[in-house]
FIDREN-139095 format. One record per residue (C-alpha): x, z, y; residue number from 1. Coordinates in Angstrom, 3 decimals, decimal comma. Last residue first. Example, Ala and Ser with C-alpha at 12.3 -4.5 7.8 and 13.67 -1.06 7.14 Angstrom:
2
<r><X>13,670</X><Z>7,140</Z><Y>-1,060</Y><num>2</num></r>
<r><X>12,300</X><Z>7,800</Z><Y>-4,500</Y><num>1</num></r>
end
This chain:
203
<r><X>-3,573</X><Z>23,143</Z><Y>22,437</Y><num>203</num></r>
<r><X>-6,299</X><Z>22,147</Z><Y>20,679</Y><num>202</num></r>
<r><X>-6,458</X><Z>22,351</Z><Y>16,995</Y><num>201</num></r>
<r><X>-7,214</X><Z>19,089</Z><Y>15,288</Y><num>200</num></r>
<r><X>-10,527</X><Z>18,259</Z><Y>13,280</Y><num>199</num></r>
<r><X>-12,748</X><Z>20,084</Z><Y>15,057</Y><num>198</num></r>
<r><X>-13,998</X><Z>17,403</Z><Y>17,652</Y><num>197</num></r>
<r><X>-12,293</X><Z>13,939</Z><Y>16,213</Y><num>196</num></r>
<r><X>-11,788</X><Z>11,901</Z><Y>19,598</Y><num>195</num></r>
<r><X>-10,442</X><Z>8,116</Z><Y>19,054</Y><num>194</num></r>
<r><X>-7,046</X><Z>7,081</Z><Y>18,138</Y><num>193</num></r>
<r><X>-6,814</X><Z>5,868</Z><Y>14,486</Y><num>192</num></r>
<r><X>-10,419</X><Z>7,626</Z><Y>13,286</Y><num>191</num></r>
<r><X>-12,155</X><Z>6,206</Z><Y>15,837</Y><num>190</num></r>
<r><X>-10,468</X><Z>2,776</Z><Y>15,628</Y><num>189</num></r>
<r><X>-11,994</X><Z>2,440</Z><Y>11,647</Y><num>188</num></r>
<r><X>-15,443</X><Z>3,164</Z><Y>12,898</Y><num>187</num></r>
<r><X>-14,995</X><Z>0,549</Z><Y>15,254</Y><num>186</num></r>
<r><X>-13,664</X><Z>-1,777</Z><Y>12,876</Y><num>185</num></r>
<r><X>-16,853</X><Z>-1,144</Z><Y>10,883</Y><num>184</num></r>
<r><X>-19,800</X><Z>-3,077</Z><Y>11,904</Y><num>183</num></r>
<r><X>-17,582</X><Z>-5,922</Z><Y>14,098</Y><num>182</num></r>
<r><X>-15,078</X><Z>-6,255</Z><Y>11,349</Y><num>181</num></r>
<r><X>-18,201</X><Z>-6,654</Z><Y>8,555</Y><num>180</num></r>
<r><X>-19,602</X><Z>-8,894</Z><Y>11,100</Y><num>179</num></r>
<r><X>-16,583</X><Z>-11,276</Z><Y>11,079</Y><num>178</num></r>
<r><X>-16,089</X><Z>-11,045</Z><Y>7,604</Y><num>177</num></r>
<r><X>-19,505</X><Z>-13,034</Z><Y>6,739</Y><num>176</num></r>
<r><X>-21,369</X><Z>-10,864</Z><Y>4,069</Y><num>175</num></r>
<r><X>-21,628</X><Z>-11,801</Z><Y>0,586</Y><num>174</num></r>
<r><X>-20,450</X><Z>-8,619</Z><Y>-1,018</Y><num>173</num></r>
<r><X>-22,238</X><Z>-6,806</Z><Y>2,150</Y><num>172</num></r>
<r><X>-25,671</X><Z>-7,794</Z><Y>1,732</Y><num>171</num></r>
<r><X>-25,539</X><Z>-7,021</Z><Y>-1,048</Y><num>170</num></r>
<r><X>-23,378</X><Z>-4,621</Z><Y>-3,354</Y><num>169</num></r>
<r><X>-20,519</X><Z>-5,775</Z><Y>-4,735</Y><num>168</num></r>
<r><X>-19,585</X><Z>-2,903</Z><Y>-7,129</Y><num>167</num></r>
<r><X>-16,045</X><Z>-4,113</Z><Y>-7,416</Y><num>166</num></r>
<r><X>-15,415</X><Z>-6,183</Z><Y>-4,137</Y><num>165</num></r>
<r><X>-17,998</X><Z>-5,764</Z><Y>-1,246</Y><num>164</num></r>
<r><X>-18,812</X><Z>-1,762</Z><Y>-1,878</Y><num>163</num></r>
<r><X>-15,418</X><Z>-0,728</Z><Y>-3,479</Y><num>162</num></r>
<r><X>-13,275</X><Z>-2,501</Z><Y>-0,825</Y><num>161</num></r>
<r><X>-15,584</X><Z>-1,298</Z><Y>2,271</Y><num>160</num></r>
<r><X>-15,541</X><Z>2,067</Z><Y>0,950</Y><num>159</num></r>
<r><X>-11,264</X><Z>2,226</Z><Y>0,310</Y><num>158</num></r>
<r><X>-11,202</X><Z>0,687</Z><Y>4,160</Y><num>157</num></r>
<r><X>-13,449</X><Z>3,382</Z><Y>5,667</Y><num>156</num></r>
<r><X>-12,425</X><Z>6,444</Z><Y>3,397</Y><num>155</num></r>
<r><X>-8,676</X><Z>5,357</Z><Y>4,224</Y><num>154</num></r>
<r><X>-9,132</X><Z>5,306</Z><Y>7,801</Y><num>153</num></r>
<r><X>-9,020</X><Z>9,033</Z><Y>7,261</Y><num>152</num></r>
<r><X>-6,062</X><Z>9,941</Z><Y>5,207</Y><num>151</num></r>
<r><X>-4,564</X><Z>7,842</Z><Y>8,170</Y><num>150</num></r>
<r><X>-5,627</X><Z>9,908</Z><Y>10,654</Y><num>149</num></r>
<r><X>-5,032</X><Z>12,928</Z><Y>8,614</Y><num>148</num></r>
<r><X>-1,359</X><Z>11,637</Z><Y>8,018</Y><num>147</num></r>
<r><X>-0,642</X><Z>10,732</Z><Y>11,895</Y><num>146</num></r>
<r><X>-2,023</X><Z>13,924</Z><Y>13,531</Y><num>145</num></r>
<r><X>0,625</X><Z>15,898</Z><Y>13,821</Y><num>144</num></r>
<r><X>3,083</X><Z>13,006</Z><Y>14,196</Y><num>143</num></r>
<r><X>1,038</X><Z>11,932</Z><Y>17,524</Y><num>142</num></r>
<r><X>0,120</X><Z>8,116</Z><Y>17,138</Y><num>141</num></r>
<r><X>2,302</X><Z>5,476</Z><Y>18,204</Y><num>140</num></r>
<r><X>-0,160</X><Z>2,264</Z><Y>17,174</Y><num>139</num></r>
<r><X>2,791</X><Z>0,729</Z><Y>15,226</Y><num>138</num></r>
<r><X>3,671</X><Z>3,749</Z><Y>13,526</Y><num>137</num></r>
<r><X>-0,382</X><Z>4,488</Z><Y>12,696</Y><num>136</num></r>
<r><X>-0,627</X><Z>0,681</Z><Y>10,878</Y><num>135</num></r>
<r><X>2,719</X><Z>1,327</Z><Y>9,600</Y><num>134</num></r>
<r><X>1,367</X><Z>4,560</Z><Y>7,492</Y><num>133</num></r>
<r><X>-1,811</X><Z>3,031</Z><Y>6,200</Y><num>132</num></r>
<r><X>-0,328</X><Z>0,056</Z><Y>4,645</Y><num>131</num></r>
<r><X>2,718</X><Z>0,569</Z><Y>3,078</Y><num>130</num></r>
<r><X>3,127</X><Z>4,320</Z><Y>2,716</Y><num>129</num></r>
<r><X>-0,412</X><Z>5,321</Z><Y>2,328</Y><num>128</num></r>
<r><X>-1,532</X><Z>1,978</Z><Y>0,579</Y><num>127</num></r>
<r><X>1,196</X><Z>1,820</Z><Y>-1,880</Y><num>126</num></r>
<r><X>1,266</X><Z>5,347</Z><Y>-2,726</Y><num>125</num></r>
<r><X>-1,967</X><Z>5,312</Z><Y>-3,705</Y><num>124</num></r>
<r><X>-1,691</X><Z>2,456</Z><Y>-5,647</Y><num>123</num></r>
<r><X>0,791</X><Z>4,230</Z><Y>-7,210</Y><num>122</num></r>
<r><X>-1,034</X><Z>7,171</Z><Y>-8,160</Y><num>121</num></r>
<r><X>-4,309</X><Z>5,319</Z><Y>-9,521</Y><num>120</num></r>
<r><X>-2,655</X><Z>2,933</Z><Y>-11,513</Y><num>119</num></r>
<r><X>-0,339</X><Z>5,756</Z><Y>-13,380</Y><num>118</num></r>
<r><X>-3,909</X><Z>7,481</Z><Y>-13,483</Y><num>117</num></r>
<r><X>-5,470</X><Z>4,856</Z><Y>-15,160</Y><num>116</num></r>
<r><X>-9,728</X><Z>4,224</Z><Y>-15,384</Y><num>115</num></r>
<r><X>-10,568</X><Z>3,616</Z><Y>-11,968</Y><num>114</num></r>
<r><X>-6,711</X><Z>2,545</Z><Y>-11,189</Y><num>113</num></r>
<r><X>-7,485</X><Z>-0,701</Z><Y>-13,002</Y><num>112</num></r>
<r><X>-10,447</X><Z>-1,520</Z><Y>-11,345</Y><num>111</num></r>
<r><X>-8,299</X><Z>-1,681</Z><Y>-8,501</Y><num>110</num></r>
<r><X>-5,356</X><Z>-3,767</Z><Y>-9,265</Y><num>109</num></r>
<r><X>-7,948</X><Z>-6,090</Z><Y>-11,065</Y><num>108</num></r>
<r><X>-9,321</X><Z>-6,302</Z><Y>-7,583</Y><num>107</num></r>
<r><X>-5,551</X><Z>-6,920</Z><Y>-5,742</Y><num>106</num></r>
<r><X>-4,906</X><Z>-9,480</Z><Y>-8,273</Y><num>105</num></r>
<r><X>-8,160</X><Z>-11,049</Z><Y>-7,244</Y><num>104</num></r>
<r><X>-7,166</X><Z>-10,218</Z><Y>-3,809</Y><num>103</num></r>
<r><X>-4,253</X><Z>-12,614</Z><Y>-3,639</Y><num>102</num></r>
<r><X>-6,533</X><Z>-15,875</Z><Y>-4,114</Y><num>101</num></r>
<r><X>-8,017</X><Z>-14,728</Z><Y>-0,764</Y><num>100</num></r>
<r><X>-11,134</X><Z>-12,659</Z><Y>0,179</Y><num>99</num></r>
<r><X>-9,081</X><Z>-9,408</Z><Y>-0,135</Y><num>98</num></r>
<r><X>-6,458</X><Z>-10,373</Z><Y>2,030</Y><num>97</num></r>
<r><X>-8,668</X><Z>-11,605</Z><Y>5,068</Y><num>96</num></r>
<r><X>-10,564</X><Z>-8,889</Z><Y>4,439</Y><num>95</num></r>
<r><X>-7,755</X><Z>-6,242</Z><Y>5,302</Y><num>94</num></r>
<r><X>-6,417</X><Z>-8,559</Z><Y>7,971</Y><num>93</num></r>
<r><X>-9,923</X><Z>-8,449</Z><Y>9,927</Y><num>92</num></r>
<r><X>-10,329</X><Z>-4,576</Z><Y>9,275</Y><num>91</num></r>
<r><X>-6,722</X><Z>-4,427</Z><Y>10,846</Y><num>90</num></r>
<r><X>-7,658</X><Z>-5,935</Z><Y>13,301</Y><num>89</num></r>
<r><X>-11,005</X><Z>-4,325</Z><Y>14,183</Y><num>88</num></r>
<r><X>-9,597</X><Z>-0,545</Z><Y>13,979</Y><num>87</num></r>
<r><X>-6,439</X><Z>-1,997</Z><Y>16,684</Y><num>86</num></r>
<r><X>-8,975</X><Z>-2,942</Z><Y>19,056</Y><num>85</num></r>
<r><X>-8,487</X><Z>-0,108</Z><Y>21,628</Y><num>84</num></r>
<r><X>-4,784</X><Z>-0,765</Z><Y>21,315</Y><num>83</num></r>
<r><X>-4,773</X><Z>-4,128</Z><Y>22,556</Y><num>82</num></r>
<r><X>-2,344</X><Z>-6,619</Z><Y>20,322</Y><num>81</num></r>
<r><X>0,043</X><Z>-6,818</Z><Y>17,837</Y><num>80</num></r>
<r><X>-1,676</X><Z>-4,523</Z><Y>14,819</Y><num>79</num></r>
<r><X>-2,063</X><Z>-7,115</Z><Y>12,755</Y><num>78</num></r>
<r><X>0,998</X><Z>-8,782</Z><Y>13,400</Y><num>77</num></r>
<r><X>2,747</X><Z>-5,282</Z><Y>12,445</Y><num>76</num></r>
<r><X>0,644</X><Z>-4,649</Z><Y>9,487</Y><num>75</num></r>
<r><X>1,491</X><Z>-8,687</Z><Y>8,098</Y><num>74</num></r>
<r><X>5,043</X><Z>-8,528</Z><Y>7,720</Y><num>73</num></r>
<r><X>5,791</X><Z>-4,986</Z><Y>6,875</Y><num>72</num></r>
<r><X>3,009</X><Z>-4,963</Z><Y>4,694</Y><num>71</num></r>
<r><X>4,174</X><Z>-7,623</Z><Y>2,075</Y><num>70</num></r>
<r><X>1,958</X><Z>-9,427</Z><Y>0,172</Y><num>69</num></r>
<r><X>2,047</X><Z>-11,498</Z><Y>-3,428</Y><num>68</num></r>
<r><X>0,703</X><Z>-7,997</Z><Y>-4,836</Y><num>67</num></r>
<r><X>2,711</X><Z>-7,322</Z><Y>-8,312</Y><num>66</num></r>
<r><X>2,326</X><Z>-3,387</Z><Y>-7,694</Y><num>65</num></r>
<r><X>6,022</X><Z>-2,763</Z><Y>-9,010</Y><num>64</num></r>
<r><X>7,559</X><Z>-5,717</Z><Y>-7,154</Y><num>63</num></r>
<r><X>6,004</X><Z>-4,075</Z><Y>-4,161</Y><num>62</num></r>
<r><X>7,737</X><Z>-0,949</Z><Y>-4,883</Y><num>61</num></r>
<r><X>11,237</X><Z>-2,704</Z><Y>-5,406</Y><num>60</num></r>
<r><X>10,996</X><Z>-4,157</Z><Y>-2,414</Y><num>59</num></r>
<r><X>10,839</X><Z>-0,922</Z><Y>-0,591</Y><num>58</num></r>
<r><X>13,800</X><Z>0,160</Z><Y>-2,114</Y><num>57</num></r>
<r><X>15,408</X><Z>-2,701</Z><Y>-0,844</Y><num>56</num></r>
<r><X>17,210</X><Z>-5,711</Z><Y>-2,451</Y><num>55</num></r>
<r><X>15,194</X><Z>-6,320</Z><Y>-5,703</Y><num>54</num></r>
<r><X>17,128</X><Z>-8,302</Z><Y>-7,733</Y><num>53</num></r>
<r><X>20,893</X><Z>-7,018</Z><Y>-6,883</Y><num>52</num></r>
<r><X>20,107</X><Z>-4,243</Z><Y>-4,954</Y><num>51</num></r>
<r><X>18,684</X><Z>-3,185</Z><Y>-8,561</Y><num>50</num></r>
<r><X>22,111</X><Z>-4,224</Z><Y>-9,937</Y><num>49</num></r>
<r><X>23,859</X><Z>-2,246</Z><Y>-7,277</Y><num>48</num></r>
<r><X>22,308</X><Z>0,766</Z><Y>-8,937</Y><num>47</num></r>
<r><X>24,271</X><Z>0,845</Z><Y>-11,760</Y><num>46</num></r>
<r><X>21,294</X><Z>0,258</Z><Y>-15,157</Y><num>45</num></r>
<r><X>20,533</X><Z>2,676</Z><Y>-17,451</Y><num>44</num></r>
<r><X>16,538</X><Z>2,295</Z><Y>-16,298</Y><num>43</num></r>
<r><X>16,840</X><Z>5,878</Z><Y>-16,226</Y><num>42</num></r>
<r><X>19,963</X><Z>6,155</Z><Y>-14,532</Y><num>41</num></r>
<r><X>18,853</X><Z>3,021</Z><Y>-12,261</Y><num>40</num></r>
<r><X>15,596</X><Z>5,024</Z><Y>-10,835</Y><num>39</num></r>
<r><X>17,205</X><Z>8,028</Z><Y>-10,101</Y><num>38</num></r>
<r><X>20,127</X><Z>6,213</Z><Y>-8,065</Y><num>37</num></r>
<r><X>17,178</X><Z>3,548</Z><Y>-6,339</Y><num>36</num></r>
<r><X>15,686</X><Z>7,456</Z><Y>-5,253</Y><num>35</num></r>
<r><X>12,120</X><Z>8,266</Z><Y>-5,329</Y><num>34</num></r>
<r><X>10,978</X><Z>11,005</Z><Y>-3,207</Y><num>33</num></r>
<r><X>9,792</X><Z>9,058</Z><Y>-0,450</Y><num>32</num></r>
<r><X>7,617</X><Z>6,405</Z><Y>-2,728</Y><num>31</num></r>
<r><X>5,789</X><Z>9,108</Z><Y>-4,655</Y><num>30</num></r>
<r><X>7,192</X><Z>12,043</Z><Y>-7,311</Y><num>29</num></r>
<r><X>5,350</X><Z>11,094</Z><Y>-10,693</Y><num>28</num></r>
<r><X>4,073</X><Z>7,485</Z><Y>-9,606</Y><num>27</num></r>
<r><X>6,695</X><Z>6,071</Z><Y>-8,040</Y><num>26</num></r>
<r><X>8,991</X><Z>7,283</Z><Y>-10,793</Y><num>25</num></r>
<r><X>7,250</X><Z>5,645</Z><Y>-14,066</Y><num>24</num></r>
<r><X>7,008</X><Z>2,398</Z><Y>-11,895</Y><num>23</num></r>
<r><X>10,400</X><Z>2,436</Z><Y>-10,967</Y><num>22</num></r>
<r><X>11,677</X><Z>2,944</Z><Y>-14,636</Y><num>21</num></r>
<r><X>9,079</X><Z>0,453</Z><Y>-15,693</Y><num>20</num></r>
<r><X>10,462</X><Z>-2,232</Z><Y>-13,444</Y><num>19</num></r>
<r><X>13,940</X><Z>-1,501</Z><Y>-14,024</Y><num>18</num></r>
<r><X>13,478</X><Z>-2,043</Z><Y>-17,753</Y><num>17</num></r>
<r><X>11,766</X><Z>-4,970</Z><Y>-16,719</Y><num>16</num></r>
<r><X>14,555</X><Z>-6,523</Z><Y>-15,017</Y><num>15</num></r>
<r><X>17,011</X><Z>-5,602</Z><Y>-17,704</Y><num>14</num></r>
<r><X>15,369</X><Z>-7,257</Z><Y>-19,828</Y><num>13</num></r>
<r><X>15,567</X><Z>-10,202</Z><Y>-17,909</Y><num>12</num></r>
<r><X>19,196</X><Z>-10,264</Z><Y>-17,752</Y><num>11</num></r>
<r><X>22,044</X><Z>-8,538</Z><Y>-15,709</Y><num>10</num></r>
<r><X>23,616</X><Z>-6,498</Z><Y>-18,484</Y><num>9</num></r>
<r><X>22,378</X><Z>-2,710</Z><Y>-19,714</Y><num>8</num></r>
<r><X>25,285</X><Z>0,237</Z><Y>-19,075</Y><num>7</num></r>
<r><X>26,518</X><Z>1,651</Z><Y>-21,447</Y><num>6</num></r>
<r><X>30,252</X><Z>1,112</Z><Y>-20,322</Y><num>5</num></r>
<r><X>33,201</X><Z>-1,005</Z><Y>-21,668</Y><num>4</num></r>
<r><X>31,181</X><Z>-3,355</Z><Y>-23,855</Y><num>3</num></r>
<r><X>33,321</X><Z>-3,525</Z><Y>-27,348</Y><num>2</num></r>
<r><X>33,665</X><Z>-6,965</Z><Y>-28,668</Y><num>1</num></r>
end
């Protein structure tokens, strides 16, 4: 029986195939520049069938990182709340992650990326576009200064995940999360929306 196009049949092959495909492209041109259309031509696939198992683009991603979360439900309940205590929240949900059964995943995710640049890339991408960039959306920051901000808040959260859960250096490692939100969530709400003398241009 001849097949009347080349294209791969709904199975879990075909699945993985996907996977990879998305994976390969994530990495090499990011999370914006990757299109479901790209992504099914390589996996050989129409790209309905990703629809199919994956829904959304964005879905895809996450299957790609194999993290049992998803930022656009917990960034915006995270950031529900005062404004001047956004840097504590999302502090609070970051630990709260990390110290569940879903950061040991999350850890091997890291370690990984230490030593792979595929790793490295899309995790990355992950926690600029998924994390990082819906934590400044929600909080309504100024465009111009949204990606630095971010960019920023990222050497607070990436140093807090290396120190208490790779290198896990005392007392922080064993530390209660309550004081590591009250130590650093400030630091992390300067860089969303406090002052940063000579960082931006002033009108």
């Amino acid at each position: 029986m001849v097949r009347r196009s080349g294209r791969r049949p709904g199975n879990q092959d075909t699945k993985q195939s996907i996977l990879e495909s998305a994976r390969k492209a994530f990495a090499e041109v990011g999370y914006d520049k990757a299109s479901v259309r790209a992504i099914a031509a390589v996996a050989g696939v129409d790209p309905a069938l990703i629809h199919h198992y994956f829904g959304t683009k964005e879905k895809l991603f996450l299957a790609t990182m194999n993290l049992p979360i998803n930022p656009a439900e917990v960034v915006p309940k995270a950031m529900a709340g005062p404004r001047e205590q956004a840097g504590e929240r999302l502090v609070a949900l970051l630990i709260s992650v990390w110290d569940s059964p879903a950061g040991i995943a999350a850890v091997g995710l890291l370690r990984s990326a230490m030593s792979n640049e595929w790793t490295a890339r899309l995790l990355r991408e992950f926690v600029v576009t998924q994390v990082l960039r819906r934590a400044v959306a929600e909080l309504d920051i100024d465009e111009k200064q949204a990606q630095t901000r971010a960019a920023l808040v990222a050497t607070q959260i990436g140093g807090l995940v290396m120190v208490r859960y790779v290198l896990k250096v005392e007392p922080v490692a064993s530390a209660p999360a309550e004081q590591l939100v009250a130590a650093i969530g400030p630091a992390v709400q300067r860089y969303l929306t406090g002052d940063l003398p000579g960082v931006f241009e002033t009108a």
